[in-house]
N, C-alpha and C positions, 0 to 999 in steps of 0.2 A: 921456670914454671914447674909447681909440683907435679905428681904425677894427678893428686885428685883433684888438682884444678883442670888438668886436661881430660881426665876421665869427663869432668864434668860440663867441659867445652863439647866436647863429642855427642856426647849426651844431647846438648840443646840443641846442636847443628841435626843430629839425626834426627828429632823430634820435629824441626822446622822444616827436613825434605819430608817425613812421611807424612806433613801434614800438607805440603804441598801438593804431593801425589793426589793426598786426599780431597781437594778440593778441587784439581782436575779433575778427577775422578766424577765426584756429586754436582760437578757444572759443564762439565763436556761428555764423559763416555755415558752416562746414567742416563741422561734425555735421548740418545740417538742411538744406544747398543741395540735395542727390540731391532728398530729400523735395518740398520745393518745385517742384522741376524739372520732377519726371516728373507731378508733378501739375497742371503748370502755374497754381499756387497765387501770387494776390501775397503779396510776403513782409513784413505790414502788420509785425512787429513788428520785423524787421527793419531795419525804415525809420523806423520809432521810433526806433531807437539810432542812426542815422545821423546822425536829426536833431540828439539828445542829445550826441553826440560833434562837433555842427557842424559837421558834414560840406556841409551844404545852403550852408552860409555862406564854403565855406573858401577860394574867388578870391575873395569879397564883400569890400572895403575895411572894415577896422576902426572909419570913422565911420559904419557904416552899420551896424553890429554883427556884419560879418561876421569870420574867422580873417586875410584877409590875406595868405594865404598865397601864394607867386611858386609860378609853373608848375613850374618843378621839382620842388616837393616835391608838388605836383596831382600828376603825373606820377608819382611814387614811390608814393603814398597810391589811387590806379587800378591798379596793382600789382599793390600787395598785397591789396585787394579784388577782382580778379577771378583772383589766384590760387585762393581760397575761390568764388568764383561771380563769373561775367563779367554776368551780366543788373543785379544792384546796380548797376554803373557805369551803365547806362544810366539809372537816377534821378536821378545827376545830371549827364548830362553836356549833353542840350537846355539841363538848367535853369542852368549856370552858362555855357552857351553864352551864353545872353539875356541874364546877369547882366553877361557883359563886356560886352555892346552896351550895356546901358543904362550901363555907369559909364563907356564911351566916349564914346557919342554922345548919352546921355539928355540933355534938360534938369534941372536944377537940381531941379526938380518932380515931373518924372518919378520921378529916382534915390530924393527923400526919399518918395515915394509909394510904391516897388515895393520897393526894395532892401531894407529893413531886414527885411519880412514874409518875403524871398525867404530874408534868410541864417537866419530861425527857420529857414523850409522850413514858413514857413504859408504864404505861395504858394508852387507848383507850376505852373513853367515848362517849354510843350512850346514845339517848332519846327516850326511849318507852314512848310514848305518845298517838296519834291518835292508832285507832282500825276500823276494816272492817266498823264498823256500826256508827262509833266514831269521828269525824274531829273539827269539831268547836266547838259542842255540846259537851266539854268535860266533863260535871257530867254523863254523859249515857254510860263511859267505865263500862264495864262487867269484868273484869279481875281482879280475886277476890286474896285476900289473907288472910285466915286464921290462926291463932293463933294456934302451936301443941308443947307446950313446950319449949323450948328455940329457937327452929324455925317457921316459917312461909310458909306455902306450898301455892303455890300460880298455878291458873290455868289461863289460856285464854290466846289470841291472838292480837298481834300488827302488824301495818301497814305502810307501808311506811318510814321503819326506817334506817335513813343514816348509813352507817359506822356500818352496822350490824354485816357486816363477819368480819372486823377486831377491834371491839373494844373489850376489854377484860372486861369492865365492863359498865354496862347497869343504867341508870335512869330510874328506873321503877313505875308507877303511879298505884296504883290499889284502889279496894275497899275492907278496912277491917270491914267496915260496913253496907254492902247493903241496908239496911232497914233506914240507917240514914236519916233524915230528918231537916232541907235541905240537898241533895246528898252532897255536898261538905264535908260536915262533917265528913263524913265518909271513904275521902280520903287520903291515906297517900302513900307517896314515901319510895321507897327502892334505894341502891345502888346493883344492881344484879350481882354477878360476873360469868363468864361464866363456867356452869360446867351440870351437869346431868340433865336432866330437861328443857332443853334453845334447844330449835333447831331452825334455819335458813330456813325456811318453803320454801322457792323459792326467786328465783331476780323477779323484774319488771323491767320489759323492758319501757325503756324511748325516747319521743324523743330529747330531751337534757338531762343537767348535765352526761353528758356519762363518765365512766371511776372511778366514784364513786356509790359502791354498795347502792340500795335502795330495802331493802327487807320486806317481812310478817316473822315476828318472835313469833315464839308457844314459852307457857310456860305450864307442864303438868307435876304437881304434884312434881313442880319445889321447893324445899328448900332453902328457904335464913335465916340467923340468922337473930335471933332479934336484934341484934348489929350491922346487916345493918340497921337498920332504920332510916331514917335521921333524925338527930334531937332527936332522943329515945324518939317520942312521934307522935302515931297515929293521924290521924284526920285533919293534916297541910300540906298534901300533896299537892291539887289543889294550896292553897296561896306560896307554895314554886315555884312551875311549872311556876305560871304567873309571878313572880318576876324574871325568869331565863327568862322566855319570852320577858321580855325587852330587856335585853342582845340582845338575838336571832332577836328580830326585828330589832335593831340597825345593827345589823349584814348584814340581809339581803338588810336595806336599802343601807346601804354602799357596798355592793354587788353589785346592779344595780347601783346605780354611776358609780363603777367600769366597767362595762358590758355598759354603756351608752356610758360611757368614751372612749371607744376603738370603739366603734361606730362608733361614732363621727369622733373620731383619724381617721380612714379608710376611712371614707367618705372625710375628708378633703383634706387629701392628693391625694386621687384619684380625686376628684374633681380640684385641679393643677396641675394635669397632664396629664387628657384627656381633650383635645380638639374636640368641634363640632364648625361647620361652622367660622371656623378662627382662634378661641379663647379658652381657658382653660374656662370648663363648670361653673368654680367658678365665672366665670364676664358675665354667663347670669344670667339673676334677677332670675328666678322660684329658682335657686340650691343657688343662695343667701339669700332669703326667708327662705329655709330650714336649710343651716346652722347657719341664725340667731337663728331661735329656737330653734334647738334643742341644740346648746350654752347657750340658755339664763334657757330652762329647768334644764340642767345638773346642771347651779351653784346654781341657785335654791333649787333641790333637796340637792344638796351638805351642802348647809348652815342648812336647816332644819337635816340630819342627826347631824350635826356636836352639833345642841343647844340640840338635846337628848340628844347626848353622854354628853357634860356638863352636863348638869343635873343630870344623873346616875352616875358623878362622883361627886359631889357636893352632894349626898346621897338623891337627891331632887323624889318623884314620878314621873316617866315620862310615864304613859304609851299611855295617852294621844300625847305627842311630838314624844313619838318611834314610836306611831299608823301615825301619822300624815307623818311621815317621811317615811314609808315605803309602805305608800299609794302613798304616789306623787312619790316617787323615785324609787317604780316598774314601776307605770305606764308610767311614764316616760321611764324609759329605752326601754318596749314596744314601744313604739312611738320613739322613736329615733332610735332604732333598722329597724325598717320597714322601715325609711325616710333613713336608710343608703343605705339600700338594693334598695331603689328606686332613690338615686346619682349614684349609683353604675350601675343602670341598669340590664343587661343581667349579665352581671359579677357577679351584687351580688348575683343570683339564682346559681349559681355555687360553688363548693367546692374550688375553686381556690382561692377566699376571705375568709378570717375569718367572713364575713358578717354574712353568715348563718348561725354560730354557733352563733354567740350573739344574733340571730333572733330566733333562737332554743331554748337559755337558759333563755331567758327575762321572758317567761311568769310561768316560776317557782316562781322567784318571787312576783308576781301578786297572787300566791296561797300559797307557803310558809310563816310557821309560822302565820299563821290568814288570809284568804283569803280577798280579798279586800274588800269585799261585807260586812264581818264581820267587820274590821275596821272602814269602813262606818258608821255602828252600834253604836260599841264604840265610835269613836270620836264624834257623835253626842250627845250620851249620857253622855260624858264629858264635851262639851262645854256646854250643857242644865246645869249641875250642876255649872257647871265655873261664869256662869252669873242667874244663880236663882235669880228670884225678891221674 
């Protein structure tokens, strides 16, 4: 087979899952996300068809039973599912966070231990990460793990961590060296499976992503093997977390696309269909204006997620392009979200439109996975390097 007949095989198979997605998408999640939403209901059956569709599986490598699939088409297929509801994507995006770490950096044991159960989506993978005191600053977690024989007891508290109550195993980041110097050094990841020791400390109450749990999760005098350690080797934890973290920004950027996208979608449509003083508000200039941009923002955003995701499949570092992509393509969404709700009028201040929930869900990603302010940070600190005289 040439290579541009397989380019071109790939090509069709990817076009027939995103369109797959997609028509999930416009005949199950679209009729029943408000429902879910305002109810802040999990959406169990939902996630049944996720699973059925392989969704849980779809970075998972093929020998592990997962789809295989290269970040681009992740990327496309986050989309078109949070065009239909942005909260979905948050079921898998911890879980296939931890799915790259382990087919990274897992042992041989590890990967054939956790992965194949992962790509069913009979485990359910969160990311214990941030802590009460803990967000961006991530060398200042306190949540220790000490050495006691062929286990590891581990204490302290996390925050804000999705898919708390239903995942049955945990990414957990701690410090087995407190004293280490520089802190990172001292950090190492576990795979935490739920058992004695793990409580679910309370929900936090949101005013978006509703319908998916975001909890404080204690760990007190919590036992993990030393054979959860990823990697069977202390110290590599924080360098594992930010490599998954690309994954995760990719994700979110592609998130707001999606969440812009339907925005948009709403606005447009309402905009040829009400008419003021004669005419459909789309052929007065101000509602023209606006839907020029926030058109021209979307594809925009779109193309920068899309040169990440190449990149990360191309084995290339991107954190730079993911930072990059997830700055403009939250903020965007932001902005596009408010400009709907302001086509829309009175209407879009009402539950009656999807308006408000996209308007509701936007600025999560504006703070998820690295708050924009931090992004700022880094991508400036990468371009300085990019072009060092």
């Amino acid at each position: 087979m040439s290579v541009q007949t397989a380019q071109s095989e790939h090509a069709e198979l990817t076009a027939e899952l995103v369109e797959t997605v997609r028509r999930f998408v416009e005949r199950e999640v679209m009729p029943v996300a408000s429902k879910y939403e305002h109810a802040n209901e999990y959406p169990t059956d939902l996630v049944e068809r996720m699973k059925e569709l392989g969704l849980f599986g779809a970075t998972i490598a093929p020998e592990w039973g997962g789809l295989g699939l290269d970040y681009s088409t992740y990327a496309r297929i986050v989309e078109e599912i949070c065009r239909g509801w942005m909260s979905l994507s948050g079921v898998l995006n911890t879980h296939l966070m931890f799915a790259y770490v382990l087919q990274r950096f897992g042992t041989p044991a590890q990967r054939e231990r956790w992965l194949p159960a992962m790509a069913r989506g009979e485990h359910r993978a969160a990311l214990c990460l941030t802590e009460p005191h803990a967000g961006s600053d991530t060398q200042q977690i306190r949540t220790t793990a000490r050495r006691d024989g062929d286990h590891y007891v581990v204490n302290g508290s996390k925050m804000f961590i999705t898919n708390a109550r239903t995942a049955t195993i945990y990414s957990l980041l701690t410090k087995t060296d407190p004293t280490a110097n520089p802190p990172h050094k001292g950090m190492t990841l576990f795979a935490a499976e739920r058992g004695p020791g793990i409580t679910v400390s309370r929900d936090i109450d949101k005013i978006g992503y509703k319908g998916i749990e975001t909890c404080e999760v204690s760990f007190e005098d919590y036992r993990v093997p030393v054979s959860n350690l990823i990697g069977g080797e202390e110290g590599r934890g924080l360098q594992m977390v930010l490599s998954g973290l690309e994954v995760g920004r990719i994700n979110i950027a592609a998130r707001a696309v999606g969440v812009a996208q339907a925005a948009f979608e709403s606005a447009i449509r309402y905009a040829q269909e009400r008419t003021t003083f004669g005419k459909p508000i789309c052929e007065h200039q101000a509602i023209q204006l606006k839907l020029a941009d926030m058109g021209t923002r979307i594809e925009a955003a779109r193309l920068l997620v899309r040169q990440a995701a190449a990149m990360k499949d191309r084995g290339e570092r991107c954190d730079l392009e993911a930072g990059m992509a997830k700055l403009f393509a939250s903020e965007t969404c932001q902005e596009v979200s408010l400009e709907a709700m302001r086509v829309l009028g009175g209407y879009g201040y009402t539950k009656e439109f999807p308006v408000e929930r996209y308007y509701r869900d936007a600025p999560l990603m504006i703070i998820g996975e690295g708050t924009n302010e931090i992004q700022r940070l880094v991508i400036a600190r990468g371009l300085v390097q990019r072009y060092k005289i």
